[in-house]
N, C-alpha and C positions, 0 to 999 in steps of 0.2 A: 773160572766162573765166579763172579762176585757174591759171596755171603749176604744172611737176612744183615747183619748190622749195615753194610753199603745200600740197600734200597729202603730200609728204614732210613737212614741218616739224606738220602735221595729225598725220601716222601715229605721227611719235614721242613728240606729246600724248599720243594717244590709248594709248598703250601706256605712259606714267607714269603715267597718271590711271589708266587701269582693268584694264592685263594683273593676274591673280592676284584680281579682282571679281567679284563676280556678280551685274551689278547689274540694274534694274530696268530693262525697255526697254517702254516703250509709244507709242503712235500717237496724239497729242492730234485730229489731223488726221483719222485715220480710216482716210488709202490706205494705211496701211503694217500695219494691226490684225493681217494676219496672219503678218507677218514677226517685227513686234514678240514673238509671244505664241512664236514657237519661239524666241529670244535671251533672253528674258527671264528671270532667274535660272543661265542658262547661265554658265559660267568664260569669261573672256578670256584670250587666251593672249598676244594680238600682233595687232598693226596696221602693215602695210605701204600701201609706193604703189607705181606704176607708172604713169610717166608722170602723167596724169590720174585716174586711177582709185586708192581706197583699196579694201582689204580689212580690215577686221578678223577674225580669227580666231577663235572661240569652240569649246570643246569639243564632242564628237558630231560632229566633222566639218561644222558649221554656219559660212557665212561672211558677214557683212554687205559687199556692193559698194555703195559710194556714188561715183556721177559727179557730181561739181556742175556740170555745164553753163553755161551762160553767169549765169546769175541765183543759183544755189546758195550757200548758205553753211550754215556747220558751227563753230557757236561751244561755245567750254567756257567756262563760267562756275561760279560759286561759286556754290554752293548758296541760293538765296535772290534770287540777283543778278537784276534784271530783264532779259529778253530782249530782240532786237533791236523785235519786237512781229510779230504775228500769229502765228497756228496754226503750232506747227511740224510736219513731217511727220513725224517720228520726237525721242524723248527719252531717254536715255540718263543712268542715274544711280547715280554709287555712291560712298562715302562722304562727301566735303562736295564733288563737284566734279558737274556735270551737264553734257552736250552735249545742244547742239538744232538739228536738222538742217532747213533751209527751203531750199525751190524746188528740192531737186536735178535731173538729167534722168536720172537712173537711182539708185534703194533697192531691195534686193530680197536677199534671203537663198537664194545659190547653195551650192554643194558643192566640195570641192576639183579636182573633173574641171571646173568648169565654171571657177571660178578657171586653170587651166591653159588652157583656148578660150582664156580672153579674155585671157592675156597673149600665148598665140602667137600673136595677130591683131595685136602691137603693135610698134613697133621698138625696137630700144636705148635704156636709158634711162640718161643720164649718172649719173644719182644712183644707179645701181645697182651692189653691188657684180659682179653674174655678168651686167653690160652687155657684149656686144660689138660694137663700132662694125663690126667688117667688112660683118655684116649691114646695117647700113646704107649702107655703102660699094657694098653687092652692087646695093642698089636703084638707087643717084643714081649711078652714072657709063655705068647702060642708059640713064638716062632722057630724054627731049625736053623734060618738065617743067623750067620756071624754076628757078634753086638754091633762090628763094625759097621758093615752093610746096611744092617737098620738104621741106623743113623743117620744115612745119608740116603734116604729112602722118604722122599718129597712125603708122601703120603704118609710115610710113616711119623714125622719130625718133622718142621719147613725152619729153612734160611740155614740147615747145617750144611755146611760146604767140608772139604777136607782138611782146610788148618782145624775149623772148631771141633770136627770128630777127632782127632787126632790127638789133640790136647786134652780135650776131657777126658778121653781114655787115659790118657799118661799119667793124670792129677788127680786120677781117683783110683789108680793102680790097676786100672782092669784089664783083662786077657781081652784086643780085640778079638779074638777069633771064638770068643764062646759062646755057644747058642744064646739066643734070645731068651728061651725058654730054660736055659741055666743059668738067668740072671737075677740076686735076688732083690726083692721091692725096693729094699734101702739103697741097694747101690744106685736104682734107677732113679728116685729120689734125690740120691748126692747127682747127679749126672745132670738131671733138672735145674737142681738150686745153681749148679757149677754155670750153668751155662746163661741162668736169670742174673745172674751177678755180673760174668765177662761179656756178655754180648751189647748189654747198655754200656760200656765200655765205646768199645768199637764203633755205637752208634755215635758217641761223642766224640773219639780222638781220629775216627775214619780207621784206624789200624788196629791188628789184631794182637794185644799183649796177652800172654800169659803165665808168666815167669812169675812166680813169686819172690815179695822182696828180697831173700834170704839168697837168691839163685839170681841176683841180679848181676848186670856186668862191673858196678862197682863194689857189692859185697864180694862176688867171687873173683875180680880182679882180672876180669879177663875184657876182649877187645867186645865192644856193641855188635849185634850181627847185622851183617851188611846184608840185603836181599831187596829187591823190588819191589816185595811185599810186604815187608817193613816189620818191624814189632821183635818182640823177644818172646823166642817160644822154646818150648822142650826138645821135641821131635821132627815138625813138621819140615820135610826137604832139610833135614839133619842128617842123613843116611850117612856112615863113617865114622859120623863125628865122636866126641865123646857125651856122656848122657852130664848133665849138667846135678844130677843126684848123685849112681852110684860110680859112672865113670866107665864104664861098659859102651861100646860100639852102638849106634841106633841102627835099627834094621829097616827094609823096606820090603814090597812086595805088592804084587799086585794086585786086588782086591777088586772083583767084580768091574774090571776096567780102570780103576782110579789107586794110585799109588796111596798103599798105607804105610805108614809109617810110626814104631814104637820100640819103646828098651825092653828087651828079652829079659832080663833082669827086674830090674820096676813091675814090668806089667805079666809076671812069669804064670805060665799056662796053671791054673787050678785042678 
């Protein structure tokens, strides 16, 4: 599932290519034909994120929510250019740039009151300028839940996905698996500032680094890592390897449905 830094760095596409447009939006697919037909020739004003979730903005009070869920994608392309392939569920086009929206788990054209639900159902989001961590603070130190868990807990945190929890645990030494509520301020604090730092990152380079210089592949001499998902990380889908600090095995396991991943050594239980 794609991280806050992929639909932030999405929203601020989306707001060069077509805020001040009025472009065409149709449903090549079908399930969207009637969202499509109220956006369509409407103004753009803006395209934001939260967490997971995009809005664009269109005049009349009309707003596009896209969740891309685990299989979703949301490409811009040049006018002409050929698509990734199959029907997409929504088309979005105006002057020579076109988006086409496939698999999301949520398209649908809400209202500004209903844009308001859905972000107070969500917790701080770093990338956000009017983020407040306290709120998040206010959840995780009631909590019984693992630190892990929390973190990847929409409500609890928005746009943390699993490389970002995974990493920020590793880089600020902490035991995923220790209660919320035995976590203390400062650490949650460093966890914050970690994550206000690397995720403007990712909204710029589109990829998730987080190797510090010192642990890089040409300080430590070793090959670039090859992955799909690109970046230089600690932990994340490291399982075997060697830990890039103390040299110790990275371990995995399964955590509330989603593979966690961390050095038993670095992040050793307290």
């Amino acid at each position: 599932m794609p991280e806050g830094h992929t639909l932030h760095r999405l929203a601020h596409a989306i707001s060069s290519e077509f805020a001040g447009y009025r472009p065409e939006v149709t449903s090549p697919q079908g399930r969207f034909a009637d969202g499509a037909a109220l956006l369509s020739g409407q103004l753009v004003l803006r395209a934001e994120a939260h967490g997971k979730h995009l809005f664009t903005w269109f005049d009349h009070d009309l707003v596009w929510h896209v969740h891309l869920g685990l299989i979703g994608k949301f490409d811009l392309l040049t006018a002409g250019s050929p698509g990734r392939g199959g029907v997409p569920r929504a088309r979005i086009a105006a002057a020579s740039t076109v988006g086409e929206l496939r698999g999301p788990q949520t398209c649908r054209v809400i209202t500004p009151a209903e844009v308001a639900e859905v972000m107070a159902g969500l917790g701080p989001d770093p990338l956000r300028d009017d983020a407040d961590p306290a709120r998040a603070w206010e959840r995780i130190h009631k909590s019984s839940r693992p630190l892990a868990a929390l973190l990847m807990d929409q409500s609890v945190l928005s746009g943390i996905g699993n490389v970002y929890r995974a990493e920020v645990l590793f880089r600020n030494r902490l035991d995923p698996f220790r209660p919320g509520k035995g976590v203390k301020r400062r650490s949650w604090n460093a966890i914050w500032s970690d994550l206000a730092e690397l995720m403007p990152i990712g909204v710029e380079t589109g990829r998730i680094d987080t190797v510090r210089d010192e642990h890089s592949p040409d300080e430590m001499g070793r090959p670039p890592r090859v992955d799909e998902h690109g970046g230089e990380v600690y932990v994340y889908r490291r399982a075997g390897d060697q830990c890039h600090v103390c040299g110790s095995r990275i371990r995995t396991r399964l955590l509330e449905g989603r593979n966690l991943f961390w050095c038993g050594k670095c992040q050793r239980r307290s």
